[in-house]
N, C-alpha and C positions, 0 to 999 in steps of 0.2 A: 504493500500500500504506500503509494506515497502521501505527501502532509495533506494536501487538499481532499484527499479519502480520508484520514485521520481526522480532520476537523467537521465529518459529516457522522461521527459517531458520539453516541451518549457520552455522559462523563463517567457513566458504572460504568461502562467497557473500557475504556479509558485508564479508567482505575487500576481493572483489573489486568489491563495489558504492563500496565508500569510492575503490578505485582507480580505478574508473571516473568519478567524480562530479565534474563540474565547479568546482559552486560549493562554496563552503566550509560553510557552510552545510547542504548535502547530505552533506557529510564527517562534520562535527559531528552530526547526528543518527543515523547511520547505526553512526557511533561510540559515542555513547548508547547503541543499541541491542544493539549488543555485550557492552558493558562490562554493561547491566542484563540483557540474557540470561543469562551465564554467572554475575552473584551470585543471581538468581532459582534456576537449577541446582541450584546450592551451598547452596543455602538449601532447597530442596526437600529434596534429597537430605538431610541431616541431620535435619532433622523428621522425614522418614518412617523411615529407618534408625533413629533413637532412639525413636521409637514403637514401631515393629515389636517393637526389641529389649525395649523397657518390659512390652510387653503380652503378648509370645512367649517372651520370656529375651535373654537376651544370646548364646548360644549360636546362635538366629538369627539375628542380624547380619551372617554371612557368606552365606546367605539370601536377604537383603534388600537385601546389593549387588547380588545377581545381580539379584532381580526391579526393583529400580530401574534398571540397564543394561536389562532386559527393556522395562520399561514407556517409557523413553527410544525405543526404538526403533521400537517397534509403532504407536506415533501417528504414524507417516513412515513407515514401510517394510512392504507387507506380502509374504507367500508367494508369490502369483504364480498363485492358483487363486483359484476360486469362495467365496463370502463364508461360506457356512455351511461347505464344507470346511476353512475355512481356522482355523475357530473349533475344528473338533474336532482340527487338527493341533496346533494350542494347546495343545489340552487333551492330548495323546500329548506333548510336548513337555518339558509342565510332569511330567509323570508320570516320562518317562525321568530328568530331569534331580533327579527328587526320589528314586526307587527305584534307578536305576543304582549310583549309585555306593554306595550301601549293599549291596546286593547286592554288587558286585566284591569288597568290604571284606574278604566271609567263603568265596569263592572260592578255590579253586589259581590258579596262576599261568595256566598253558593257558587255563581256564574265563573266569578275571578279564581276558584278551586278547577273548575272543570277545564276553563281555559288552559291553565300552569300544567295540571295534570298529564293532558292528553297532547299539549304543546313538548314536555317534556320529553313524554313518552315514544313522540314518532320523530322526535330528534337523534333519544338515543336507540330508536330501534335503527335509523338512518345510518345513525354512526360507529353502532359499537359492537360487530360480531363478534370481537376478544377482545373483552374488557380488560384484559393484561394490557393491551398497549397502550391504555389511558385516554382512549376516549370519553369514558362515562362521565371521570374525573375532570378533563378538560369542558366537556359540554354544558354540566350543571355549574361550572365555575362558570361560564362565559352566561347562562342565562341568570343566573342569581346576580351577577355582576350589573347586566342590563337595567336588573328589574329595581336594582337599587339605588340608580345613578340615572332615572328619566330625564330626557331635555325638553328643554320649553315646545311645547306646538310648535309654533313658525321655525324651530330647527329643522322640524321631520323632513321638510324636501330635499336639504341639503346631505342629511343621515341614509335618506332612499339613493342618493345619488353615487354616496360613499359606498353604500353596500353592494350596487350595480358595478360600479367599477371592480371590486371585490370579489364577483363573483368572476369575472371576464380574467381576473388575471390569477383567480385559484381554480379554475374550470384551466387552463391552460398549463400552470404547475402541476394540477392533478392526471391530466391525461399525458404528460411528457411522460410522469415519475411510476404511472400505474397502470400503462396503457396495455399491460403484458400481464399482468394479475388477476384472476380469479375469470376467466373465458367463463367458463363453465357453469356459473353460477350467476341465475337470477338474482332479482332482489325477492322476490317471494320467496324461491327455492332458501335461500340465506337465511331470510327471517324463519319461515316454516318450519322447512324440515321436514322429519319425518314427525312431527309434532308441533304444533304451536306453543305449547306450553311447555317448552324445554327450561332446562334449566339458565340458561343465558336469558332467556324472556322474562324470568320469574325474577331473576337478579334486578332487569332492569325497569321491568312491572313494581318491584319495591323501592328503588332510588328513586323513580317517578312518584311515585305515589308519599313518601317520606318527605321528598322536597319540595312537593307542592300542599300536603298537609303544613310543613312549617311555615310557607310566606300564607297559608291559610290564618294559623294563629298571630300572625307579624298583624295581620287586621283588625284583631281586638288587643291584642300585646303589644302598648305601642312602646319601642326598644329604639332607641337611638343608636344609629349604624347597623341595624340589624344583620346588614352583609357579613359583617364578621360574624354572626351567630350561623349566617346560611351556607358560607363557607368551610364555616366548622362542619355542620351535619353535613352535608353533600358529599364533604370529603373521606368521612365515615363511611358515609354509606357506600361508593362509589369504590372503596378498599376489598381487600382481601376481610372475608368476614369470619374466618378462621383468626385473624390476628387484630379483632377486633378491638381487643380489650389492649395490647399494646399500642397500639396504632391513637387510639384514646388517651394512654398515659403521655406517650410521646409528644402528640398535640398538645395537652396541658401546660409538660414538662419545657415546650418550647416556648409556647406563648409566653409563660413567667419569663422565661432565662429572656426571651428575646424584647420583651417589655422592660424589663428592670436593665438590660444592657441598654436600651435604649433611653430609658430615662437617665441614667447613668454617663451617656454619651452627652446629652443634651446637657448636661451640669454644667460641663467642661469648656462644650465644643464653641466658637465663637460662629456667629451668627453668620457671618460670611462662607462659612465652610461648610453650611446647612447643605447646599446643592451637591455636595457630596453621596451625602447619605445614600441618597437612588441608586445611582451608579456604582459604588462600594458595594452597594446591598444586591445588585443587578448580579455585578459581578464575582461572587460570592455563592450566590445560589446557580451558577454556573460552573464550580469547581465538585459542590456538593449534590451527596446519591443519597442520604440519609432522610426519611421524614421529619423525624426531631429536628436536626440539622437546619433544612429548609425553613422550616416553620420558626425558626428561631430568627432569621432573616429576613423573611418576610415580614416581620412585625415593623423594622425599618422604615420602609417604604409605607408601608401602613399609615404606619402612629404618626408620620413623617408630614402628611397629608392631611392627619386629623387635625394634628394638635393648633392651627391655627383658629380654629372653631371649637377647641374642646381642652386648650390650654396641655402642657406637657402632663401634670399627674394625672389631668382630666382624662384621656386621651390612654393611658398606661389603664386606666383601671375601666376603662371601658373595654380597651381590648381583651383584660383577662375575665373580665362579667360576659362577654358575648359570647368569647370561647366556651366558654363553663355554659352558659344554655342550651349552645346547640350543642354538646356532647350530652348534658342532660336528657336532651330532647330524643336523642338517638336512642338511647339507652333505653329510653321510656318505650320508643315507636318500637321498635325492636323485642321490646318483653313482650308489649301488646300482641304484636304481631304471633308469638311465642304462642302466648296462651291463645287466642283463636283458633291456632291450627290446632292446639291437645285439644278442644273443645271440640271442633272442629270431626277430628279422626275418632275420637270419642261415643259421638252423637253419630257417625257413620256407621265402625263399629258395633253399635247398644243396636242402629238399624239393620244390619244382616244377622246380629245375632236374634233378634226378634221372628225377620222373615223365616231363617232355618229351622228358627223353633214351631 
């Protein structure tokens, strides 16, 4: 591989190539490689985010995290169907994630459930036939992100406008990078199956239904910044559900360390160095494969952006109260879910033993 291959790979591989590698030599480039993928990243992502915002408003910017986490993914990972189906689920994609949530905005609470729900749901049936490769997680980040950063009305034509261009130049990345992948396979055949109700549909029948029960309760629970509570559950839910319960503590565990680092930073740090932070934090969660890790970083950028509105301890304890909800939250949907189904197999059961008798 040469370096321009090496920079199209994760930072776990990456990792594990430097552990692997004999010579020192092999360390040290591999290590290059690293360190120059993630300021490449970092430097992307700001150019186009400050373009985007220059040319669209500022009011897009939230927009344009999403479709730069979009565009990050789509050159590595695709749907799991055929190349031209895959291009118009794109485009259903991009649609839900630009009308949904404006829609739910001017709904009743019932309405604005069913909306979230079933907007969810054929997003990630769209995108996620191996939830390993983090579409789930990506998807419900990019629509909880939407739903909690709404722009004024009179932005919507210039946001429809972003999004069309958007699709024109990830319908063109997507059929360069995938246009050899999965022939064989429908988009029904993909979803179906030899069953509709496999296991991958039931997975993501529950992150749908979890994440749009929680912006359900955000309608009577009114929670300042609630994103960071929906970020928190989504990203539960959207995990390995085997390693629930660490993936939980980890979350926790980062939020404090990476709130109190950050309050901690802001003691010190002089005001001028503040534009720092992003780009430090940008590039940092480009080095790191850990969840703790990450989420420890993330609070940065975070808190970075609160605390002008919500002052720095303000801002610190809001981030660890939202964290702490929506793992709450999970933990709860999650039991709930638990007992229905014993009740559930129970009441099935008690009925064939009835019939046979």
């Amino acid at each position: 591989m040469n370096f321009y291959q090496m920079l199209q790979l994760s930072p776990f591989i990456l990792k594990n190539k430097i552990k692997a590698s004999e010579s020192i030599e092999e360390k040290r480039f591999y290590r290059r490689a690293l360190i120059v993928r993630s300021f490449l990243i970092v430097l992307f992502a700001s150019v186009s985010i400050t373009m985007i915002s220059a040319v669209f408003g500022q009011e897009q910017s939230t927009l344009a995290v999403v479709l730069f986490c979009m565009l990050m993914s789509i050159r590595f990972v695709d749907f799991g169907y055929r190349v031209k189906q895959g291009i118009i689920g794109l485009g259903v994609v991009l649609l839900l994630l630009l009308f949904s949530p404006q829609l739910a905005a001017v709904l009743p609470s019932g309405w604005k459930f069913i909306c979230h729900f079933y907007s969810l749901l054929m997003i990630f049936l769209l995108t996620s036939y191996n939830r390993e490769l983090g579409n789930p997680s990506l998807y419900s980040f990019c629509y909880v992100f939407l739903v909690g950063t709404l722009p004024s009305k009179e932005f919507f034509v210039s946001r429809f406008a972003l999004v069309f261009l958007a699709f024109i130049l990830f319908s063109w990345i997507y059929f360069r990078k995938h246009r050899e992948k999965h022939q064989e396979f429908t988009l029904y055949k993909r979803i179906v199956g030899e069953r509709v109700w496999n296991e991958n549909n039931q997975f993501l029948m529950v992150l749908a239904l979890g994440t749009s029960l929680f912006l359900l309760w955000m309608d009577y629970y009114s929670l300042e910044r609630y994103m960071w509570a929906g970020f928190a559950c989504a990203s539960l839910l959207a995990g390995d559900r085997d390693a629930l319960k660490q993936r939980a503590f980890d979350r926790l565990i980062g939020v404090i360390l990476g709130s109190v680092g950050f309050f901690t930073l802001m003691s010190f740090l002089p005001n001028r160095s503040l534009f720092l932070i992003g780009p430090i934090g940008g590039f940092g969660l480009g080095l790191l494969t850990t969840y703790r890790n990450q989420t420890i970083l993330n609070c940065f950028g975070a808190l970075l952006l609160a605390q002008d509105r919500y002052g720095i301890g303000g801002s610190v304890q809001l981030r660890i109260w939202n964290n702490v909800i929506g793992l709450l939250f999970v933990g709860i949907y999650l039991l709930s879910l638990k007992v229905l189904s014993l009740l559930y197999n129970q009441l099935k059961r008690r009925k064939v033993c009835q019939n046979n008798c």
